[in-house]
C-alpha positions in Angstrom: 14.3 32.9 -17.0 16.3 29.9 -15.3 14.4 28.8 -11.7 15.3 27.0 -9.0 12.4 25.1 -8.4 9.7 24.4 -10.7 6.6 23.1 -9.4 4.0 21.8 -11.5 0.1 21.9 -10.3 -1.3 24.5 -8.0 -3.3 22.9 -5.6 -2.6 22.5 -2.0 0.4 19.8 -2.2 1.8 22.6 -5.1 1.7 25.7 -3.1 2.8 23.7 -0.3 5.8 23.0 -2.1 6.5 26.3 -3.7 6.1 27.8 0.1 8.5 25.7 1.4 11.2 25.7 -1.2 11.1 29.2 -1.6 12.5 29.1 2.6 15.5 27.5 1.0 15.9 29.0 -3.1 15.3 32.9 -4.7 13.4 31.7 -7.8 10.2 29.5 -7.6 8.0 29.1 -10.0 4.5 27.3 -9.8 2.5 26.1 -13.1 -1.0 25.3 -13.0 -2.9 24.2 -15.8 -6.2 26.1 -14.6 -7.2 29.4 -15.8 -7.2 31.2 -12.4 -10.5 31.4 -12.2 -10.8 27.4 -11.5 -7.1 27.8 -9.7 -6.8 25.7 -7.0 -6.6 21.6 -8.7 -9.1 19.5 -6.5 -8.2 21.4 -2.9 -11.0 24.2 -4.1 -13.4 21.4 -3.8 -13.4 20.1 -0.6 -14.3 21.2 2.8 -11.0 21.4 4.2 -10.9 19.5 7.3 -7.4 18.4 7.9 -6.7 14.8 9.9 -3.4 15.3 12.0 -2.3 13.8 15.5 -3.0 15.7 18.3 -2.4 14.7 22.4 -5.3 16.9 24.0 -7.5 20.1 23.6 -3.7 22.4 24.2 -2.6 21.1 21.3 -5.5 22.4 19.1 -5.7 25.9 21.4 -2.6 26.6 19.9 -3.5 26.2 16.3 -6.9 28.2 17.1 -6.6 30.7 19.1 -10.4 32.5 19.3 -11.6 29.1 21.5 -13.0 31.1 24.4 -13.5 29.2 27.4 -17.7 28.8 27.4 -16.6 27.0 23.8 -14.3 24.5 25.8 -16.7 23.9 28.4 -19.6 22.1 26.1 -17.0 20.5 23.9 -14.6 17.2 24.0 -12.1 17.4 21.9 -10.5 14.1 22.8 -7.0 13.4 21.5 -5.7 11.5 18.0 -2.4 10.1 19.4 -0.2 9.5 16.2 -0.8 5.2 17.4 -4.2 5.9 16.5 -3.2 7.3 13.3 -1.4 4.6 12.1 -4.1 2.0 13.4 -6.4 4.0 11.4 -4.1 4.1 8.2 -3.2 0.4 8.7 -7.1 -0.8 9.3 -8.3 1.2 6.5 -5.9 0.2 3.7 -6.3 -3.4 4.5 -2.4 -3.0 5.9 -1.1 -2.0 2.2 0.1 1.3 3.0 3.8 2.4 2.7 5.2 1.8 6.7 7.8 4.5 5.5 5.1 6.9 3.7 2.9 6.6 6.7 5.3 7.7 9.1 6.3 11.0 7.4 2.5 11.4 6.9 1.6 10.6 10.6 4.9 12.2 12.2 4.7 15.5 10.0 0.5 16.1 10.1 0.6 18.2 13.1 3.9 19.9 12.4 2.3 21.1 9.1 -1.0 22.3 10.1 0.8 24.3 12.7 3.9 25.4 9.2 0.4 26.3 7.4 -0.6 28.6 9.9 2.4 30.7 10.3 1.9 30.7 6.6 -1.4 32.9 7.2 -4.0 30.2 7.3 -6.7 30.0 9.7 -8.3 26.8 11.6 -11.6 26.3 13.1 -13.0 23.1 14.7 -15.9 21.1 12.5 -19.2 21.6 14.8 -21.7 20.4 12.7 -20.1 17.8 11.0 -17.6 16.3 13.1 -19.5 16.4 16.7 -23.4 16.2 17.5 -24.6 17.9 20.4 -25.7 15.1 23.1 -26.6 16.3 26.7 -25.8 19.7 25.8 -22.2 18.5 25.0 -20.4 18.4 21.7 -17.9 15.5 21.5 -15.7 14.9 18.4 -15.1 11.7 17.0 -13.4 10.1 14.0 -10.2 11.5 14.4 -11.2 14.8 12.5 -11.5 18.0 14.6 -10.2 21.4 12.6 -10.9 22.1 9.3 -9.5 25.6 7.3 -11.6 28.2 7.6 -13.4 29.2 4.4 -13.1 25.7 3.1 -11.0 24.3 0.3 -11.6 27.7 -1.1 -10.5 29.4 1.7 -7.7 27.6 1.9 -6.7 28.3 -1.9 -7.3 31.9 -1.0 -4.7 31.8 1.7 -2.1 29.9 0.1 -2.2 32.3 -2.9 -1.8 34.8 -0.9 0.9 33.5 1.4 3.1 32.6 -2.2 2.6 36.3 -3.6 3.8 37.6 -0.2 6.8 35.0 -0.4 7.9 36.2 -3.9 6.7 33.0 -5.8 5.5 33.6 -9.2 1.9 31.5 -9.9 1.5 31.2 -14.1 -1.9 29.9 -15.3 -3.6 28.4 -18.1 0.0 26.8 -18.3 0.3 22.7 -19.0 3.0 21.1 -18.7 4.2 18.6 -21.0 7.1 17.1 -20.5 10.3 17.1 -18.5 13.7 17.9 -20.1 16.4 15.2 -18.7 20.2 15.5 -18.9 23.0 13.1 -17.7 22.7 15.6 -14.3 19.1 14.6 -14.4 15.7 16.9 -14.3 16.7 19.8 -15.7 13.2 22.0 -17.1 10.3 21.0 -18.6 8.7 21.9 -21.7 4.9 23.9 -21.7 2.2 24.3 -23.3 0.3 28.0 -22.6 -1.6 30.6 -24.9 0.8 33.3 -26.7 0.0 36.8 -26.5 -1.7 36.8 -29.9 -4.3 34.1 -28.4 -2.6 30.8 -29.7 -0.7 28.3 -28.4 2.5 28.1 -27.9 5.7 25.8 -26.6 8.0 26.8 -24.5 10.7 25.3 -22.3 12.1 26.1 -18.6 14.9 25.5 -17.1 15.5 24.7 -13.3 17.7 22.9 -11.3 14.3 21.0 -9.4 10.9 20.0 -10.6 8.5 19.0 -8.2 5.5 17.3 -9.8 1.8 18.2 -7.6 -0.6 17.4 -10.7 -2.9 15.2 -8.9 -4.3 11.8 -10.6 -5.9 11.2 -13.3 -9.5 10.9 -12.0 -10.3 13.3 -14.8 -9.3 10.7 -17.3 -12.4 8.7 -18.5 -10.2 6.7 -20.9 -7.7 5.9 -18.0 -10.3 5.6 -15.2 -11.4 2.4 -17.1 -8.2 1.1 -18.1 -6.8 1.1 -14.5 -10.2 1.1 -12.7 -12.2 -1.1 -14.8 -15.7 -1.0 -16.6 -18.3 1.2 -15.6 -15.9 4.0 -14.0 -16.6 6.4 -17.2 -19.7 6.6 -15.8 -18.8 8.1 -12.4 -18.8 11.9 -11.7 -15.5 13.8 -10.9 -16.2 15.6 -7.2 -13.2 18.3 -8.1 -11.4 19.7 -11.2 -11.3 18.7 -14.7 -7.8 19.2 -15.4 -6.5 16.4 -13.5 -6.5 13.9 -16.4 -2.3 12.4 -15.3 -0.2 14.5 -16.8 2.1 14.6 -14.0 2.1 11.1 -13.7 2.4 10.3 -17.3 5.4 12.7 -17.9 7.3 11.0 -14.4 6.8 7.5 -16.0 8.5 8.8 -19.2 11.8 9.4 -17.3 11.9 6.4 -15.9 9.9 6.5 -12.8 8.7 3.4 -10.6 4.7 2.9 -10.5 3.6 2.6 -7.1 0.2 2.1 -4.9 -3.3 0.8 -6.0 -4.1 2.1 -9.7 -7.3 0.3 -9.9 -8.1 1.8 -6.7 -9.8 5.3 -5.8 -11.7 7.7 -3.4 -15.2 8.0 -3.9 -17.9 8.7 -2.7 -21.7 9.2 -2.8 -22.6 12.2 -4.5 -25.8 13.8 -6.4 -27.3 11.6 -8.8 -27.7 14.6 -10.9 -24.6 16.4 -10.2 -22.7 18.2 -13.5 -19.9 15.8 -15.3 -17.1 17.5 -13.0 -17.1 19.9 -9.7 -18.7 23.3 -9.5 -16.5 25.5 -7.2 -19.6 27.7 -6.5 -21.1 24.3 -5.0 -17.9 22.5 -4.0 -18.5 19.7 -2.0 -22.0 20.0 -0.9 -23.1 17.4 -3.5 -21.7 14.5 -1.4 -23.9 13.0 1.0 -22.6 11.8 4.0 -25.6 11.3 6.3 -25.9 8.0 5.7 -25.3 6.3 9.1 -27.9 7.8 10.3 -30.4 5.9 7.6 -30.6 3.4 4.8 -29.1 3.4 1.9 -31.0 1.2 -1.0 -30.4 0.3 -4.6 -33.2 0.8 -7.5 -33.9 -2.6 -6.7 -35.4 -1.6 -3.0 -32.8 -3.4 -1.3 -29.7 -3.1 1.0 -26.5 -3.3 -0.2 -23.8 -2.1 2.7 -24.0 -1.6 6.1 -24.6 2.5 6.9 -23.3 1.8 10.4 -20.0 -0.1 9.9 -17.7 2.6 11.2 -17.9 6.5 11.7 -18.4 7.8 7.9 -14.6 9.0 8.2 -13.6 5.3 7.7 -16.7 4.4 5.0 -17.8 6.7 2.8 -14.4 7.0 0.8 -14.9 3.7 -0.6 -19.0 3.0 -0.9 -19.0 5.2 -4.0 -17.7 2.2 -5.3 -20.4 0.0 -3.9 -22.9 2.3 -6.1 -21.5 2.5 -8.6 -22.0 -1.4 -9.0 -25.9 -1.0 -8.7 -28.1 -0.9 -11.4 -28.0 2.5 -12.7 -25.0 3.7 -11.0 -28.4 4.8 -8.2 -28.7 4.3 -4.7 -30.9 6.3 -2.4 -30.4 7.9 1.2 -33.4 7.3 3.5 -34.2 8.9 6.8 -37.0 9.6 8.6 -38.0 12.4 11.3 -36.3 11.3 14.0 -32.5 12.4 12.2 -33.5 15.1 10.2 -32.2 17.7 11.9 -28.9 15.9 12.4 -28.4 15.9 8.4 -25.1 17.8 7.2 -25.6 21.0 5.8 -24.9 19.8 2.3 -28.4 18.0 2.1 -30.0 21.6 2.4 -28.4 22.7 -0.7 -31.0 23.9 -3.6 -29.0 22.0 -6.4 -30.2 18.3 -4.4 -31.8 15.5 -5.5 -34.5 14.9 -3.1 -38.2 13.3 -2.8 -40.3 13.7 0.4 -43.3 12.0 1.7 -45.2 11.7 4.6 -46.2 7.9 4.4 -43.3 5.5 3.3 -45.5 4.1 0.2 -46.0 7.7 -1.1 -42.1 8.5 -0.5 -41.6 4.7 -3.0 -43.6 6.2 -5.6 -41.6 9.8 -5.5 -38.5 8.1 -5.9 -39.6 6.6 -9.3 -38.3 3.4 -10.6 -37.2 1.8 -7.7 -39.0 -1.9 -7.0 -41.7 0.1 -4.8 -42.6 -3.6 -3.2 -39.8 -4.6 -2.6 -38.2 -1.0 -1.0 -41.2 -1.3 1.3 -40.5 -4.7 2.2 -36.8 -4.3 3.0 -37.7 -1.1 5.7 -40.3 -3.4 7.2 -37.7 -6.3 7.7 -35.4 -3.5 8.8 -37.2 -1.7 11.2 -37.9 -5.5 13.0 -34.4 -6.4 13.1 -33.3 -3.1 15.2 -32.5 -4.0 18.5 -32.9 -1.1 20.4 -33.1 -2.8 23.9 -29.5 -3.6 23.1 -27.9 -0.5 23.5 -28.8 4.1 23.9 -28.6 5.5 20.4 -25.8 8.1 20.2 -24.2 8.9 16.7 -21.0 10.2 18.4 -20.0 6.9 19.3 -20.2 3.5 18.1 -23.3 3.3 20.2 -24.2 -1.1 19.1 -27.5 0.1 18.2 -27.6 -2.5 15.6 -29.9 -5.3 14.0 -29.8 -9.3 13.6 -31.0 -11.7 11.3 -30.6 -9.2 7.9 -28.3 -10.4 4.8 -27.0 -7.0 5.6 -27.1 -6.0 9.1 -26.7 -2.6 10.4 -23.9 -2.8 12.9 -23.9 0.8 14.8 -26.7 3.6 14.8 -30.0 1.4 13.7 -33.4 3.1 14.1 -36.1 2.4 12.6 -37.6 4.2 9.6 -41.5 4.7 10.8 -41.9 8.3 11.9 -42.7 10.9 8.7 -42.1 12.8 7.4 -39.7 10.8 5.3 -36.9 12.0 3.3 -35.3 9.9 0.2 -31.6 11.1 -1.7 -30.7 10.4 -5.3 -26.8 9.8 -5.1 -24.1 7.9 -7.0 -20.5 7.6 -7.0 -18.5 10.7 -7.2 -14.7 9.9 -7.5 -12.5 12.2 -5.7 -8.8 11.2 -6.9 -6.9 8.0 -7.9 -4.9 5.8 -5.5 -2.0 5.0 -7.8 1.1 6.8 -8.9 4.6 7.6 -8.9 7.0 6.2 -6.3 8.9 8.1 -3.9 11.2 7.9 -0.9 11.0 9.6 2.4 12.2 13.1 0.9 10.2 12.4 -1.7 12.3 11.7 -4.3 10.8 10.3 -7.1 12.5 7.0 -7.6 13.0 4.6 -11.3 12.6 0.8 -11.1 15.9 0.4 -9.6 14.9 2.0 -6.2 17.2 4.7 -7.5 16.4 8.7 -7.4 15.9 10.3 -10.4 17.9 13.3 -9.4 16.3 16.8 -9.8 12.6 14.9 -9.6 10.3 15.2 -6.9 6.7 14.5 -6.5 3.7 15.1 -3.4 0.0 15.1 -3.3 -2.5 12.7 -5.3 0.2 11.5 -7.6 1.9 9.6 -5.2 1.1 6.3 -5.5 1.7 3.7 -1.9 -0.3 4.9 0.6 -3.7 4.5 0.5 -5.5 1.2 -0.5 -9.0 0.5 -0.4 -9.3 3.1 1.4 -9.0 6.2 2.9 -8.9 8.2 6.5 -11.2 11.5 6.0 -9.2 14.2 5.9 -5.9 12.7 5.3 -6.0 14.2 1.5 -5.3 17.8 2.4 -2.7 16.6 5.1 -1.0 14.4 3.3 -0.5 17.3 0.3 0.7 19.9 2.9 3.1 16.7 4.7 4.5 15.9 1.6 4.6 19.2 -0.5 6.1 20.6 1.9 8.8 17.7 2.2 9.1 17.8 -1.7 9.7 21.7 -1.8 12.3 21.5 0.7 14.0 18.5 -0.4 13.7 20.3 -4.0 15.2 23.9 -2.4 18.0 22.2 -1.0 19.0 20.8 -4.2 18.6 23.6 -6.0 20.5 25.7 -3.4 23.3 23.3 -3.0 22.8 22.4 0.2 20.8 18.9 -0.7 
């Protein structure tokens, strides 16, 4: 059968662009690589919070409707004006990003989690991990405030649903392999999926559009030190396994233009003994993202980054980098009593990597192999280098609770490690998805060196290389796959319909 559009991965920037394309073309057709039961590319593995520009607690009552008003009393939304947005995008990436890229992102974020919800999918605000309760208030901060309900998983759920419903057909355990090119330009692709006898067969599509949504190639140990350099084979994957570039590597084959920071990536800290790739039954509870609220040291007992730099929404998407430089790939999370019961849920996990003590030397010799000495050292010279006459503790701002006179000083959030019982976490670096890709313009069009569109080609999602440097915003993964999958599908419908 001939399609209109073909998209190729079925993750959230995927269905997102088989959803919208089918508004605009009869035949869509999405192609993920998965078997169904790991459907979903690396959007099944996160926790689905969603960053988008908002102006005020109306905007968000339209999105979620069940906010009853003794919810609204105890809670401050504040806003996320889209100026904050770009400050955030343009202070993160070191001022790198894409001006173009980041304006569809940052215009079209709150238009698409309101398109995703007349698509069926439901939005609750992140208590918990997003807002601490202070004086009986909750008060959001970081520019995150609604995540999808259920998850990642949750949201795979609902935008399976929403493309049965829409008459898109979803075929898994179905690679693509290449894309078929004529002098009009994208016109199939050629697959790779199991026969009904069991083995392997090729077969080729045709289509007037191909949008590729195959994430990055984080997957790919081989290309993960060839773009990211030594020592990233050793880093876990956080999501799927079957994002290892094909969509990436079948773009450059046509002629497409290279774009964004390939020996850059998210990641993050994540469970020292966490399996080689994601667990969907786990998804992302082995990150650990508690670590303002304590110190992180490396097996040599020392400091290494400052905990308190920025909200973790701005910092933890590159420190899994700054462990995985420490001997061992290790670093460990410690807090004391005082913060305990602020710790995200994911620390309460069964599958976790955790010592506890109720003296700090007893908590060194749990942790096993780190430079007890010197570990006991650096929280002593810690805990007299917090200033707390300086400023009022309060993790939902940056409070300037901070200490002097370290190599390493803790700029926001600094108490002192001295009341047990004491709690130590095994992480390392956990890489979520790569920062470079293919090139596209604001339709997302995948362009060739020339700046030109290769016509019929179209690409959204992790595979887009140009926007994010360094760096990353929480929550602008899932946003930017829904802004620019949905951009791509439509773009791609038009075409296909005749109207593009």
């Amino acid at each position: 059968m001939r399609y209109d559009v073909v998209v190729v991965g079925g993750g959230n920037a995927g269905m997102s662009a088989a959803l919208a394309a089918a508004e605009r073309a009869s035949k869509v057709l999405v192609l993920e690589r998965a078997p169904h039961e790991e459907r979903g590319g690396n959007t099944g593995f996160t926790a689905g919070a969603m960053r988008f520009a908002y102006d005020g607690v109306d905007d968000l009552t339209d999105i979620v409707s069940d906010l009853d008003e003794a919810t609204l009393a105890r809670t401050d939304f504040g806003s996320y004006p889209e100026s904050q947005f770009y400050d955030d995008l343009d202070r993160v990436t070191e001022s790198r990003c894409d001006p173009d890229l980041a304006e569809v992102l940052v215009t079209g974020s709150q238009p698409a989690v309101r398109w995703l919800k007349s698509k069926g999918v439901r939005f609750l605000p992140i208590y918990g991990r997003q807002a601490y309760e202070v004086d009986n208030k909750f008060t959001f901060w970081g520019g995150l405030t609604l995540e999808v309900s259920g998850g990642g998983r949750g949201m795979v759920e609902y935008l399976e649903r929403a493309c049965a419903s829409n008459g898109i057909t979803v075929e898994y355990a179905t690679r693509a392999r290449e894309l078929v090119v004529s002098s009009q330009g994208v016109v199939g692709l050629k697959v790779e999926r199991e026969s009904p006898d069991g083995h392997l067969e090729l077969a080729t599509i045709e289509c007037s559009s191909v949008v590729l949504a195959a994430g990055g190639f984080q997957s790919n140990a081989a290309w993960r030190v060839g773009y990211l350099g030594p020592g990233w084979d050793l880093a876990k994957v956080r999501g799927t396994r079957y994002d290892t570039g094909d969509g990436i590597e079948m773009g450059l084959a046509v002629g497409a233009s290279p774009a964004g920071h390939w020996s850059g990536c998210h990641a993050v800290a994540w469970d020292y003994n966490a399996p080689e790739y994601g667990v969907l039954e786990i998804g992302d509870s082995f990150q650990k993202h508690s670590y303002p609220l304590g110190i992180v040291v490396n097996r040599d007992g020392k400091r290494f980054v400052d905990e308190g730099a920025d909200f973790r929404n701005y910092t933890y998407a590159k420190y899994g980098r700054e462990i995985l430089a420490q001997p061992g790939q290790l670093a460990w999370q410690v807090f004391d009593a005082k913060v305990l019961d602020r710790l995200r849920d994911e620390y309460r996990i069964r599958q976790v990597s955790k010592v506890r003590a109720n003296s700090l030397p007893e908590l060194a010799v749990k942790m096993g192999g780190i430079d007890e000495a010197a570990f006991l050292k650096t929280v002593a010279e810690y805990n007299g280098a917090v200033r707390s006459e300086d400023a009022d503790y309060n993790p939902n701002i940056l409070d300037g609770l901070g200490t002097v006179g370290l190599p390493v000083n803790k700029s926001n959030w600094a108490l002192t490690i001295d009341e047990p019982p004491f709690e130590a976490y095994a992480v390392t670096c956990g890489i979520t998805f790569t920062f470079g890709g293919l090139r596209i313009d604001n339709q997302a069009r995948v362009l060739n060196d020339a700046g030109a569109p290769i016509p019929g080609l179209f690409a959204a999602g992790e595979m887009v290389g140009g926007l994010f440097y360094f760096n990353y915003p929480g929550g602008s993964g899932l946003s930017n796959g829904t802004v620019l999958g949905r951009l791509a599908g439509s773009t791609a419908g038009d075409r296909a319909a005749g109207t593009g």
